[in-house]
MITOR-657090 format. One record per residue (C-alpha): residue number from 1; residue in one letter; x, y, z. Coordinates in steps of 0.2 Angstrom, whole numbers, padded with zeros to 4 digits. Layout:
BEGIN
  marmar  fido   east  north     up
     NUM     a      X      Y      Z
...
REM end
This chain:
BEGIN
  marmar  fido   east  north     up
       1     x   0124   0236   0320
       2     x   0133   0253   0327
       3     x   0121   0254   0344
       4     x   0129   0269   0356
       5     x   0122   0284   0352
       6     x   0103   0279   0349
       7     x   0104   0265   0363
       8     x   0082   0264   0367
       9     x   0081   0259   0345
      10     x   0088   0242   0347
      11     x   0084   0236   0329
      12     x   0078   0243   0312
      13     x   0065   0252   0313
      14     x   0053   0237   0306
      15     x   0038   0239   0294
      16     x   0021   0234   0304
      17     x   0005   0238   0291
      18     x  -0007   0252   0293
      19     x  -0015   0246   0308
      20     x  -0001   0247   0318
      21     x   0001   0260   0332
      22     x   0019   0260   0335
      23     x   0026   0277   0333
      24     x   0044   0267   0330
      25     x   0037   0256   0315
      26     x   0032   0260   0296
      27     x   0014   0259   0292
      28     x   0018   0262   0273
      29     x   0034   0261   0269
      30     x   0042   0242   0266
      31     x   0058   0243   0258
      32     x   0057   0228   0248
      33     x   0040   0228   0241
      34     x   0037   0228   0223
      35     x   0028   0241   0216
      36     x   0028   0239   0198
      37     x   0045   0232   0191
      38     x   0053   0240   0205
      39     x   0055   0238   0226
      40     x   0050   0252   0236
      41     x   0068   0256   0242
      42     x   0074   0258   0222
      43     x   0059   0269   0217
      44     x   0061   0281   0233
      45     x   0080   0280   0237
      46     x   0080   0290   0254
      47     x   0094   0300   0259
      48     x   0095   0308   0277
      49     x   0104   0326   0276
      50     x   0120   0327   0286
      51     x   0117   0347   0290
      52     x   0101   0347   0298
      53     x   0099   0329   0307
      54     x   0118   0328   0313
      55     x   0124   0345   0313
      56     x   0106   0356   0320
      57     x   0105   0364   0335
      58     x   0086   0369   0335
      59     x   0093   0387   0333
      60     x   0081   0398   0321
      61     x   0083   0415   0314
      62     x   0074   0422   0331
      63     x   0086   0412   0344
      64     x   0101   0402   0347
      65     x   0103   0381   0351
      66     x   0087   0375   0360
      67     x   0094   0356   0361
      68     x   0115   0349   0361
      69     x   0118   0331   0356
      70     x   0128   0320   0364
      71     x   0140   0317   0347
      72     x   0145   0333   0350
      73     x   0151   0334   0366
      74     x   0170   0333   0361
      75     x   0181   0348   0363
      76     x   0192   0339   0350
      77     x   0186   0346   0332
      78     x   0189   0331   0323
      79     x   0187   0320   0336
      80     x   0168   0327   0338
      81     x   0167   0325   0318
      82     x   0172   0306   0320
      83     x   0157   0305   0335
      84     x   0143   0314   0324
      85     x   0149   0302   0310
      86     x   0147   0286   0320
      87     x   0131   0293   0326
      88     x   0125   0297   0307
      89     x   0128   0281   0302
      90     x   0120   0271   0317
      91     x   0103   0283   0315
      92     x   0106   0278   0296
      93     x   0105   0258   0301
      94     x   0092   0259   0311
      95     x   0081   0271   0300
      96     x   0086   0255   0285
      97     x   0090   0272   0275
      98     x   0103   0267   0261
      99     x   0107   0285   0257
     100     x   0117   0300   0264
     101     x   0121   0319   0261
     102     x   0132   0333   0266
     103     x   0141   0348   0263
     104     x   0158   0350   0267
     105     x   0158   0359   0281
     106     x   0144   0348   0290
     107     x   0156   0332   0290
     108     x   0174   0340   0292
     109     x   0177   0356   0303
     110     x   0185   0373   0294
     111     x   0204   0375   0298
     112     x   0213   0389   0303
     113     x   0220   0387   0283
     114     x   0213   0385   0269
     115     x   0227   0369   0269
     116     x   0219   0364   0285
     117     x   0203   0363   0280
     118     x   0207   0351   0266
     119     x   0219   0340   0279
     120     x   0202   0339   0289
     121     x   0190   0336   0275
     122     x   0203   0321   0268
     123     x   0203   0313   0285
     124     x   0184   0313   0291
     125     x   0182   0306   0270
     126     x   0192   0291   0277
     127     x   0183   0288   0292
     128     x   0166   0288   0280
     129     x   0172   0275   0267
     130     x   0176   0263   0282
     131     x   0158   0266   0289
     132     x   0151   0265   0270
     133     x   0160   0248   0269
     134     x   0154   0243   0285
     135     x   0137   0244   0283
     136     x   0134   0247   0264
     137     x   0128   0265   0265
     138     x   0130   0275   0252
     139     x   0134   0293   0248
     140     x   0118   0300   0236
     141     x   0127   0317   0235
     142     x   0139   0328   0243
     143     x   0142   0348   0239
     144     x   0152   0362   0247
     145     x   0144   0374   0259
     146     x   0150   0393   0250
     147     x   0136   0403   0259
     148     x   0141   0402   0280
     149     x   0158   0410   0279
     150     x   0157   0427   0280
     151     x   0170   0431   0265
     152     x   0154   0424   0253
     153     x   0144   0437   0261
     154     x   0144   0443   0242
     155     x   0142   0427   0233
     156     x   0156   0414   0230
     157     x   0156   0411   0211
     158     x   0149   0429   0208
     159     x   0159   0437   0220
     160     x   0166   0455   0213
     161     x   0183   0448   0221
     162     x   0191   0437   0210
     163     x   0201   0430   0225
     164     x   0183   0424   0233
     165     x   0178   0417   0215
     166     x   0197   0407   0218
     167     x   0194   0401   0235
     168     x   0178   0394   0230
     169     x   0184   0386   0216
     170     x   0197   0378   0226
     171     x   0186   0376   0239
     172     x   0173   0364   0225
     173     x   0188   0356   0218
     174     x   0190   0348   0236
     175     x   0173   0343   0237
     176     x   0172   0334   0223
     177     x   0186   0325   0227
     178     x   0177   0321   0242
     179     x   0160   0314   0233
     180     x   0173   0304   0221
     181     x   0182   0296   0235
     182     x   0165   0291   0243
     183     x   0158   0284   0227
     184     x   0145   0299   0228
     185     x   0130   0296   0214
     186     x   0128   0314   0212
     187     x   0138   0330   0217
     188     x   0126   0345   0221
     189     x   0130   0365   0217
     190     x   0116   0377   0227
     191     x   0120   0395   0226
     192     x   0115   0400   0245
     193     x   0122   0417   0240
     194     x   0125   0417   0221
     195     x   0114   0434   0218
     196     x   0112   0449   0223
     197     x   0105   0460   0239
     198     x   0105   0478   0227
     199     x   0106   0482   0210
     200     x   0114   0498   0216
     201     x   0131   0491   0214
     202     x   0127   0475   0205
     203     x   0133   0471   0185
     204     x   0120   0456   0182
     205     x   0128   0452   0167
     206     x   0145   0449   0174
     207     x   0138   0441   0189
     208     x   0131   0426   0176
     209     x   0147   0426   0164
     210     x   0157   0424   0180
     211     x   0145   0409   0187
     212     x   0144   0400   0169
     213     x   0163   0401   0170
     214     x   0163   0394   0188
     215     x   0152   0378   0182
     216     x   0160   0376   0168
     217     x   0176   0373   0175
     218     x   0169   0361   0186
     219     x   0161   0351   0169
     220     x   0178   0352   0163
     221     x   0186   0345   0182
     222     x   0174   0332   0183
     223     x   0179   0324   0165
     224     x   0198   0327   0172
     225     x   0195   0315   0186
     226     x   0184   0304   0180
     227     x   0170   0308   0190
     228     x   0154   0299   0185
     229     x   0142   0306   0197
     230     x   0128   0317   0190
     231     x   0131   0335   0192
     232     x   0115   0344   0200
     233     x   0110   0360   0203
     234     x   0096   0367   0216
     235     x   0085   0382   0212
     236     x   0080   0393   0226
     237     x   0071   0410   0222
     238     x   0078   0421   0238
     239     x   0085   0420   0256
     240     x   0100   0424   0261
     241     x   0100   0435   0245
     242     x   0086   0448   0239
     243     x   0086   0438   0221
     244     x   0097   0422   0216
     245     x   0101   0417   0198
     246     x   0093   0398   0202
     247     x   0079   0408   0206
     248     x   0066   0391   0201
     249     x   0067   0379   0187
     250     x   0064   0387   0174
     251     x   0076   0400   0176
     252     x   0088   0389   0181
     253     x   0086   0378   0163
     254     x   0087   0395   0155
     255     x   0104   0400   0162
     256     x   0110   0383   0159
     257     x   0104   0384   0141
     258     x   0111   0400   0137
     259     x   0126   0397   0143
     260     x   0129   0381   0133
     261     x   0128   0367   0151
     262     x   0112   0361   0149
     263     x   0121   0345   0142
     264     x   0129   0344   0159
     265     x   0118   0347   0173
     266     x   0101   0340   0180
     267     x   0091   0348   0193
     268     x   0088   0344   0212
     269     x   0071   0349   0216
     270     x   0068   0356   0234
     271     x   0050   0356   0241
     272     x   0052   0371   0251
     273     x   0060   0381   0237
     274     x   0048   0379   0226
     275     x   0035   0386   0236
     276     x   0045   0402   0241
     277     x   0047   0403   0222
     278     x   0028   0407   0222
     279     x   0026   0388   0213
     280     x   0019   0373   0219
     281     x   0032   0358   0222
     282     x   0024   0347   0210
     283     x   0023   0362   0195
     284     x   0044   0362   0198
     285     x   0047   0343   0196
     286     x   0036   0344   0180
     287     x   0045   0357   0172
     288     x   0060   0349   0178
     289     x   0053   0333   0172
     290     x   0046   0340   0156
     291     x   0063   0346   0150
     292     x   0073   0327   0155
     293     x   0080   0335   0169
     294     x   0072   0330   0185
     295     x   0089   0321   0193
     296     x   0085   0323   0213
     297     x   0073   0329   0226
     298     x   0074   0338   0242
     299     x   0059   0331   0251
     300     x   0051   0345   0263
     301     x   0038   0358   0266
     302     x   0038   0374   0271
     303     x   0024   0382   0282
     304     x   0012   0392   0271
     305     x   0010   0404   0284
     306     x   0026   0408   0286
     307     x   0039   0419   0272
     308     x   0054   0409   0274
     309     x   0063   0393   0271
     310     x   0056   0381   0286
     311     x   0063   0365   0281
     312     x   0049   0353   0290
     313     x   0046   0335   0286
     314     x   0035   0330   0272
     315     x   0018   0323   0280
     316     x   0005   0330   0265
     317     x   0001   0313   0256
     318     x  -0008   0324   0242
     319     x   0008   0335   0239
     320     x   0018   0317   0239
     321     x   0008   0308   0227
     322     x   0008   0322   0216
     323     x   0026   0323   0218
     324     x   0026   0302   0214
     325     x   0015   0303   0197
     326     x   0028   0318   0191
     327     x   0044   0306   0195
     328     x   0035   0288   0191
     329     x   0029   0294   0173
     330     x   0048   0296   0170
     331     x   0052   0278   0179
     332     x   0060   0286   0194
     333     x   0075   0298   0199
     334     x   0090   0286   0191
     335     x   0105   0290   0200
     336     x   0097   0304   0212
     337     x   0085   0301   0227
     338     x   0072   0309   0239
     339     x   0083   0317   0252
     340     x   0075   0323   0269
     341     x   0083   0341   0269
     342     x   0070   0345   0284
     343     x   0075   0348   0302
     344     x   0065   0344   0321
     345     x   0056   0358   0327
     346     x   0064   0367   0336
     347     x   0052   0363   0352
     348     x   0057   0343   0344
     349     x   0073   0341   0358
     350     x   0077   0322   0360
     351     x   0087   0312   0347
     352     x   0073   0300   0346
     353     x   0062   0316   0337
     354     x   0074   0311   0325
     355     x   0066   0293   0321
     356     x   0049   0300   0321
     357     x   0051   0313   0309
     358     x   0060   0299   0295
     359     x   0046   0289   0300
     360     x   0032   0301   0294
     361     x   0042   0307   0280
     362     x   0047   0290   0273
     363     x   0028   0283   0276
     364     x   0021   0300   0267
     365     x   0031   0297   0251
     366     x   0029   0278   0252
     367     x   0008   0281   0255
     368     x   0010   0292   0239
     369     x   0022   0279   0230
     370     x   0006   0266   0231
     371     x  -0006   0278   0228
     372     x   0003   0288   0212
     373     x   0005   0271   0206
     374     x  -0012   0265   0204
     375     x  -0018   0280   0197
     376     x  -0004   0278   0183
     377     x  -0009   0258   0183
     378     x  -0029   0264   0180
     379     x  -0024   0276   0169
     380     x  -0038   0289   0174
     381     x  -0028   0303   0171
     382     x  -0019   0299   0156
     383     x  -0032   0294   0146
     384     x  -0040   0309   0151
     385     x  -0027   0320   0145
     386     x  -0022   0310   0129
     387     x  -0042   0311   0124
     388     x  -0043   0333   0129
     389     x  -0027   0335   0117
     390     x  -0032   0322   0102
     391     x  -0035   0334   0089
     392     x  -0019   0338   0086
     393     x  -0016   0320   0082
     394     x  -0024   0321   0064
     395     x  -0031   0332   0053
     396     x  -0026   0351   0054
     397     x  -0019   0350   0072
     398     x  -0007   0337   0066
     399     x  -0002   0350   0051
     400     x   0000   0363   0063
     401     x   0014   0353   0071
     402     x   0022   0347   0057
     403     x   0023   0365   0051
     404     x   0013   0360   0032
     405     x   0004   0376   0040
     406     x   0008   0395   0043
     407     x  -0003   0410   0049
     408     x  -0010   0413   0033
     409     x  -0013   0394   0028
     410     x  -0024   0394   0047
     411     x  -0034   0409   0043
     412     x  -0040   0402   0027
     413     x  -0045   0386   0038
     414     x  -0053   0395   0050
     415     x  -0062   0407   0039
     416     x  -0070   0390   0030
     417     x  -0074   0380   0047
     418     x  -0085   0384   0061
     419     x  -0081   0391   0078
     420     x  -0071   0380   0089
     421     x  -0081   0372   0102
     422     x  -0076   0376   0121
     423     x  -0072   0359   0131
     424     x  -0075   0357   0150
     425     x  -0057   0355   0159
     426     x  -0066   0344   0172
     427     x  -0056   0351   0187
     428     x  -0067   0347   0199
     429     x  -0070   0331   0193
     430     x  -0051   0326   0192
     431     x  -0050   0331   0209
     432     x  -0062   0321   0214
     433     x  -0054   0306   0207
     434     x  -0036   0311   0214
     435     x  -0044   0310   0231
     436     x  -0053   0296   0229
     437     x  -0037   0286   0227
     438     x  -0031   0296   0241
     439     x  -0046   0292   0252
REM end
């Protein structure tokens, strides 16, 4: 086991029960206990994001770094890339995490060229596959970062410069190659700036065309190269931009619909994004779900009280085991996984924060794992549901969706039947239920 960087964690991070007070051990979360026909680890698949663990500084949109890590001490760009990676993957062995993420920019520093930054990118990609092989850690997803350089201050793929649209192009072309190389499961496309600020000099519909045109040379890269990772793509409603295409998952299903590349994408569900979209997270994974297309999830939360994208570690066991009855009901996330895209506080300054927080995270999806699971085992809401929607099993409701029946058909029914009788929703007592199981 690598042991430099995380020197007072001198084994894995071990599972110890519920009753256990040890801030450094699991309560909930054992890796290879079954639940159902599948172990813990294979259900939940946590990843640990590269940008905000390795890369954060605790800066905020109010003030600059608040902590430096030692990993990043070199003056040597790539040599400080190799460090933070040898640090990633000794938090990831000592978390027992079996996942990563990253963009581009996270793991390999920008060049002074275009070129350059592809030489960097290439050589920090070898230096991961020898610490993949090494420990058998795996790359969930990787994307490119086309929202921190200041030339995708207009959008990337939706740039009005065809040269931007050209770099960024390139730009994904390399990342890909870099997810391929590292056996990536899944290669991630969020549109940090693929929007738009002001209609004043915005063409909408050009904007979309040129973005379809974008992802659909990246379909047709991907089939070139044989890549056989899962193409995903993140909604977010706003932040950077006033309003982004991706704006939630309904949109987002839309645009890919329309645009004829629905066959060829899933979504990546983020927590915190859903709720800035004015949705709950777990009414974003079921219409994801609902339409076969929940692939991923960034597991979060944002801070109610606050209006923008806070990226704090999940630690609400009602929003988790919501979250686990959406992805359990379709027998889990396939190739994609629950990614930690969450960052310390910025008050959070040693490395060590760093355990604690996966801890908490982890434990919260793996308490909601157990709990979503015997709710599905006991079957108390889905008989529920299955008994409020039966009369369209039979009878007219069944010719109503057959289509034997059309409007005029249903107002000779109706006008030969009694009213229909109003049925309690049981709300209250559903919840009830839910938190007994919680409880």
């Amino acid at each position: 086991m690598l042991n430099k960087f995380f020197p007072q964690i001198t084994q894995t991070i071990p599972f110890e029960g519920k009753e256990s007070k040890n801030p450094l051990a699991f309560k909930y979360y054992n890796k290879n206990q079954k639940v159902g026909n599948k172990t813990m680890a294979e259900y939940l698949r946590f990843s640990v994001a590269y940008w905000h663990t390795m890369m954060g500084t605790g800066s905020d949109i109010f003030g600059g770094p608040s902590f430096k890590r030692e990993w990043h001490s070199s003056l040597n760009l790539i040599e400080k890339a190799k460090f933070t990676l040898d640090a990633a993957f000794e938090l990831f062995q000592k978390l027992g995490i079996d996942f990563y993420c990253f963009h581009d920019r996270d793991i390999a520093p920008e060049g002074e060229s275009f070129a350059q930054s592809c030489k960097n990118l290439e050589i920090i990609v070898e230096h991961a596959k020898t610490l993949q092989k090494e420990t058998g850690i795996k790359l969930l997803w990787g994307t490119a970062n086309l929202f921190s350089n200041p030339i995708y201050s207009q959008g990337a793929a939706t740039s009005p410069n065809a040269h931007v649209m050209a770099l960024a192009s390139a730009q994904v072309k390399n990342a890909i190659d870099a997810t391929k190389e590292l056996d990536g499961e899944n290669y991630v496309f969020w549109g940090g700036r693929e929007g738009y600020e002001t209609l004043l000099n915005t063409n909408i519909k050009k904007e979309q065309e040129q973005l379809a045109r974008f992802l659909h040379m990246a379909v047709d890269y991907k089939k070139k190269i044989g890549f056989d990772g899962q193409f995903l793509i993140e909604p977010k409603p706003a932040e950077p931009m006033k309003h982004q295409y991706d704006s939630d998952a309904a949109a987002t299903l839309y645009f890919l619909k329309e645009y004829e590349l629905l066959d060829h994408f899933k979504l990546n569900i983020e927590a915190n994004h859903a709720t800035l979209a004015g949705s709950s997270f777990e009414h974003e994974l079921a219409v994801a779900s609902a339409a076969g297309k929940l692939g991923s999830v960034d597991a979060n939360r944002g801070d109610l009280l606050l209006g923008w994208d806070t990226d704090q570690f999940p630690t609400n066991i009602y929003d988790t085991t919501m979250a686990m009855l959406i992805i359990l009901n379709q027998n889990g996330l396939g190739k994609g996984g629950l990614n930690f895209d969450a960052k310390l506080r910025r008050s959070s300054t040693d490395p060590i924060d760093l355990f604690y927080a996966h801890i908490g995270g982890m434990d919260a999806f793996a308490k909601g794992l157990l709990i979503a699971h015997k709710i599905i085992e006991d079957k108390v809401l889905s008989n529920f549901i299955e008994e409020r929607y039966k009369s369209y099993n039979n009878g007219i409701g069944s010719k109503i969706m057959t289509g034997e029946v059309d409007f005029e058909d249903l107002d000779k029914w109706i006008r030969e039947n009694d009213k229909p009788l109003l049925k309690s929703g049981r709300q209250e007592m559903l919840e009830n239920i839910i938190n007994s199981y919680i409880l």
